[in-house]
FINURO-63800 format. One record per residue (C-alpha): residue in one letter; x, z, y. Coordinates in steps of 0.001 Angstrom, whole numbers, plus 500000, padded with zeros to 6 digits. Each point is the difference from the previous one (the first is absolute). Example, Ala and Ser with C-alpha at 12.3 -4.5 7.8 and 13.67 -1.06 7.14 Angstrom:
a512300507800495500 s501370499340503440 
This chain:
x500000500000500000 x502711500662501947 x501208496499499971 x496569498573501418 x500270502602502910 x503324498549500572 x499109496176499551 x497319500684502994 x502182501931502302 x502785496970500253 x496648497915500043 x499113501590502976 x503579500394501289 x500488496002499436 x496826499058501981 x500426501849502803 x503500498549500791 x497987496143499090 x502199499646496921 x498720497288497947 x499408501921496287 x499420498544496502 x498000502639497703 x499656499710496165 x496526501067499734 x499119502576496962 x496527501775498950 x500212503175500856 x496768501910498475 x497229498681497533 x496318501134501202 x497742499132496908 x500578496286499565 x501340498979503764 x503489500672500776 x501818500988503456 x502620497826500994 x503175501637502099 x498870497429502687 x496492501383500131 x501645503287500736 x502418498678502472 x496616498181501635 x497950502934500360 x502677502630500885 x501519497498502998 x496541499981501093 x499477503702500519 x503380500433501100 x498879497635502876 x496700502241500597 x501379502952500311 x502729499306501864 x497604498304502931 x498038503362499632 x503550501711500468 x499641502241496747 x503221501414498917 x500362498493496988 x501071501508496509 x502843499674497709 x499402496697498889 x500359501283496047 x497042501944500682 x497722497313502469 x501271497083496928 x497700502812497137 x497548500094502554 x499381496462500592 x500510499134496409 x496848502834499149 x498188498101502438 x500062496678498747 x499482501288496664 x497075501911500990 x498570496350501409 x500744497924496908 x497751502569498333 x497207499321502147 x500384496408500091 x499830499982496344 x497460501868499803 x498048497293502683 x500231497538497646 x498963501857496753 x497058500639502311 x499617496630501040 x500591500533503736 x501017496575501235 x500626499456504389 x499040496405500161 x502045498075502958 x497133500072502916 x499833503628499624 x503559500431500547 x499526497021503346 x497482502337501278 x501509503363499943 x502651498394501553 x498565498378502749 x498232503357500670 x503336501799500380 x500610497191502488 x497273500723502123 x500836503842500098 x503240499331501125 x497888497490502551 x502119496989498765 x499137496742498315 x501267499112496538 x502425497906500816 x501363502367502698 x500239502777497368 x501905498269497816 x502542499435502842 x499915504056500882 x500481500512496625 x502848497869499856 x501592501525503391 x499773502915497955 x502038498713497148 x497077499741497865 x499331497624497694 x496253498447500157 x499697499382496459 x501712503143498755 x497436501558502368 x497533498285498802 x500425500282496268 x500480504165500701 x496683500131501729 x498737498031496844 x501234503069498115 x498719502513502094 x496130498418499892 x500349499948496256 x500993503676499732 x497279501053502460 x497521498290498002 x501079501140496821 x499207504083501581 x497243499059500891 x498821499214496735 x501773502771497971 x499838502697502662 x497620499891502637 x496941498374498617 x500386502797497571 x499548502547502500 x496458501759500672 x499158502698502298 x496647501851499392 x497661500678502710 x500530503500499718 x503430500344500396 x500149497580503119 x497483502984501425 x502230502910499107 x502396498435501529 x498048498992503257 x499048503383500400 x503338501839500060 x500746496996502291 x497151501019502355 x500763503270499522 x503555500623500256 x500072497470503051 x503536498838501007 x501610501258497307 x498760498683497026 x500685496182502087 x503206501134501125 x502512497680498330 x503148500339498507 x503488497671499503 x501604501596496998 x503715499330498386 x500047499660496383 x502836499858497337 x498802499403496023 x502259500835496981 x498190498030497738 x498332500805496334 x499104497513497193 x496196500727498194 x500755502725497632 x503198501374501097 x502540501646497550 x500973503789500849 x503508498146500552 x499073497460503039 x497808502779501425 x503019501969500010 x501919497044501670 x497692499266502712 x499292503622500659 x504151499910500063 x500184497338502305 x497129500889502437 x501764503551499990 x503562498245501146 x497620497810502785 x498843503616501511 x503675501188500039 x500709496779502295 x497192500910501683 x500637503314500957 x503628499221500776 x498617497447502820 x499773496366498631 x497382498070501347 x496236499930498498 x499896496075500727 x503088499258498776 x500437501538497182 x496431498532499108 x501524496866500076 x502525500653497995 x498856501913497119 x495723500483500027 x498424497314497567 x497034500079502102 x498463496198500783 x500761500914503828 x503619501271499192 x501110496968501774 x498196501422503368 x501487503032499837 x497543501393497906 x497134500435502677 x496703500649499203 x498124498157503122 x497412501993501978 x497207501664497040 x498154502651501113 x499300503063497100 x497634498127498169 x501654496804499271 x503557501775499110 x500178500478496084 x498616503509499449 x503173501591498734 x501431498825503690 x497441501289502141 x499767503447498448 x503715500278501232 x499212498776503778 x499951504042501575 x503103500507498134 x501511496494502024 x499201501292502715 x502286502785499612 x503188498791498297 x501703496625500030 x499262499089496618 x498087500785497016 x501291499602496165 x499986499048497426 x496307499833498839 x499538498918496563 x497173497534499429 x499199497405497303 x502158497417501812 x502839502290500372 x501713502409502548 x499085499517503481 x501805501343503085 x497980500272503372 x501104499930503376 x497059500135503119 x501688497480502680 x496924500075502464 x496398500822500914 x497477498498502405 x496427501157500511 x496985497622499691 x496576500226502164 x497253501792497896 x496905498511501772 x499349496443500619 x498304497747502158 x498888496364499893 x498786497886502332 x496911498126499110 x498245496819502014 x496892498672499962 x499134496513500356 x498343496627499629 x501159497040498255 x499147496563499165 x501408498333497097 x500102496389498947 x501376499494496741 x502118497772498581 x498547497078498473 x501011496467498375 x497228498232502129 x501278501109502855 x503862500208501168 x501368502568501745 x499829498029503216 x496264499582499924 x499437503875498812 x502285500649503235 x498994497686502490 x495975501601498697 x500960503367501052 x502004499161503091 x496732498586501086 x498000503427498651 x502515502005502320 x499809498162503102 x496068500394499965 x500368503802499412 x502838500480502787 x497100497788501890 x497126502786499708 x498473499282496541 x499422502903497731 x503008500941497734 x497669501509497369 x497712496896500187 x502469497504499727 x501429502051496605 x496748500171499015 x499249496447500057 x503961498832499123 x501725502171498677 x500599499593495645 x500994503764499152 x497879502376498454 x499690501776503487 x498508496972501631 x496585502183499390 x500966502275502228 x500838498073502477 x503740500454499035 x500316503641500025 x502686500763497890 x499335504019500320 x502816502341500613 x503404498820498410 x503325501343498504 x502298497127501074 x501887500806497126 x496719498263497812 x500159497194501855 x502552496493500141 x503177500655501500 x498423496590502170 x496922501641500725 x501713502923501281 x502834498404502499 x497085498406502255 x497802502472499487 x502903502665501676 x500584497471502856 x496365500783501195 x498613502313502515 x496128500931499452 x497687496835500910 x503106497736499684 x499713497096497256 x503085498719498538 x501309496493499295 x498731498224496948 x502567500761497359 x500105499127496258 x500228502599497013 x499849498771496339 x496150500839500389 x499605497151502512 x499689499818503984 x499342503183502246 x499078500690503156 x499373504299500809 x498704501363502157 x501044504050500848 x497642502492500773 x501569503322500112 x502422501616498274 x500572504188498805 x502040502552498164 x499167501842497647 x501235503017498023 x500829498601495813 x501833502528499110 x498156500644496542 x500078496723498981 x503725499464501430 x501235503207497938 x498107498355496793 x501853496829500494 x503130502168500424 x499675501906497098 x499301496968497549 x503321498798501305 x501779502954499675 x499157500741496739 x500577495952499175 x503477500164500818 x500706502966498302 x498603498324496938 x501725496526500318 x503400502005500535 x499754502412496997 x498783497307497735 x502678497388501505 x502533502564498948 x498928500464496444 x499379496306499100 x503575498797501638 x501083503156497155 x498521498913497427 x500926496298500276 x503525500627500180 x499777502155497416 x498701497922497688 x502489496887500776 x503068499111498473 x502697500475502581 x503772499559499133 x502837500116502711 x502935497525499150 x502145501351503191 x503413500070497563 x499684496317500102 x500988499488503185 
């Protein structure tokens, strides 16, 4: 093993000082019936190199980063093999569109992302074919994870009720540090006694001063080791139970270890807090609204040019509620297009940007949603106090994440422990 470490740190030693290389490439571990090529390892570990060194992370000894990125594309192979004995399949035009919508959040066209990414150093199709990856593996937890996970009435309730009740603090949130000495299903007394060993010399480090991030990186075999181990912001009720139970002990020492669980030995560290607001408000608006819809005896220039005509004689004096009445093709056109008092958050992202750019008594331009052509007009708008239902909602998330996490945990376990791994690092 000691030879790969070496092959990759005059790698890394060569490229820097643009010294043209020639590498024999070897396989390096077997995962079930795919192998990892030295290459793919060389690949994968440049890239994070890269990343964390634009995020200025100190970065560990490169022995211990190479067994981290290794674990990590092992841990991906698994899941990619398991996408395929599950018959999860990204077909190319799902892979086009995800990438022209990461486009338009960075507020670029295709064709100009590709050039960022290449300004970047990043290779489109490399880029591409990773995202590919990534789809497939998000797809495949849906299927064996979170479509498996149900959440009773009841306990969404409980929970909504120590929400309500303990106010602030049961929505305060938390950013925790973790660090996992790993177990296989059905440990022997002897690795128990190893990881306990090992999680026992992490605390010494610990307590002697080494960083909590850092020496996440190097040595937990957590999926966010890589991150430094952080647990993003969870409030009590989305941590793993065995976590939050250990939350007023955080709050009084640095860290917190090692806790034994099925998974292994965990070590906790509480790197910051931030309070959420307990009671919410939403604004909802009533209007009118007349819809045309779309139609294949009529193009969209007609169904336009129809309503332009409909607005100009109600901006002329004509009755708004007779003219939806007579017009309009939605179910409200009965009421002469009352649409009641609405959450914008159950309406069309189209319906809602014009209907926000109106004052009471204003009507908007005629706009076009997948429903058809619209014209609104506002009437007034209101808050009101949701709280209840907002704290339902809450608590149905909370206790969904929780879920999905725990469960993600024990089915990564149990598919790597029932693969056939071998490492071939002496071959190097």
């Amino acid at each position: 093993m000691t030879k790969l470490f070496l092959s990759l740190a005059l790698l890394f030693s060569m490229a820097a000082n643009a010294a043209s290389i020639t590498s024999i490439d070897r396989i390096i571990a077997l995962v079930n019936n795919d192998v990892i090529l030295k290459s793919d390892l060389e690949r994968e570990l440049s890239t994070i190199v890269q990343r964390l060194n634009s995020k200025k992370v100190k970065l560990p000894p490169l022995e211990r980063l190479t067994a981290q990125v290794l674990e990590k594309i092992i841990s991906e192979r698994l899941q990619l093999q398991a996408a395929e004995k599950a018959g999860i399949v990204i077909d190319e035009s799902t892979t086009d569109r995800t990438m022209q919508r990461i486009a338009k959040r960075n507020k670029l066209s295709l064709s100009a992302f590709k050039q960022a990414l290449a300004q970047e150093g990043v290779d489109y199709l490399t880029f591409r074919e990773n995202l590919k990856k990534e789809i497939t593996i998000e797809n495949l937890k849906v299927k064996k994870v979170e479509n498996r996970v149900t959440i009773s009435d009841d306990e969404a309730k409980r929970l909504a009720d120590k929400l309500a009740s303990e106010n602030a603090n049961s929505l305060r949130q938390y950013k925790l540090g973790h660090i996992l000495i790993p177990l296989p299903e059905g440990a022997s007394p002897e690795q128990i006694q190893s990881a306990k060993k090992s999680a026992l010399e992490i605390v010494q480090q610990l307590t002697a001063g080494a960083s909590f991030e850092q020496t996440a990186m190097e040595q937990s075999a957590g999926s966010n080791a890589l991150e430094g181990g952080i647990l993003d912001w969870r409030t009590t009720a989305e941590l793993p139970t065995l976590f939050a139970g250990q939350l007023p002990h955080l709050q009084q020492s640095p860290f917190i270890g090692p806790l034994r669980s099925a998974s292994g030995f965990h070590l906790l560290s509480l790197l910051d807090s931030r309070e959420q607001q307990a009671t919410h408000l939403i604004t909802l608006t009533r209007a009118r609204h007349i819809l045309l819809k779309n139609s294949e005896l009529n193009s969209d220039e007609k169904l336009k040019a129809k309503l332009e005509i409909i607005k100009e004689r109600a901006l002329g004096g004509e009755s708004f509620e007779e003219l939806a009445r007579t017009n309009s093709e939605d179910g409200s056109a009965k009421d002469g297009g009352d649409l009641g008092w609405q959450n914008p958050e159950n309406l069309v992202p189209e319906f809602v940007k014009e209907m926000d750019k109106l004052q009471p008594g204003e009507i908007s331009p005629v706009f076009k949603s997948r429903f058809g052509w619209h014209i609104i007009k506002l009437t007034e708008r209101k808050q009101e106090d949701n709280t209840e239902e907002f704290l339902m909602s809450q608590a149905r998330q909370m206790i969904r994440k929780r879920k999905i996490s725990e469960a993600t945990e024990t089915w990564l376990r149990r598919l790597r422990d029932n693969a056939y791994i071998e490492y071939r690092l002496d071959d190097i």
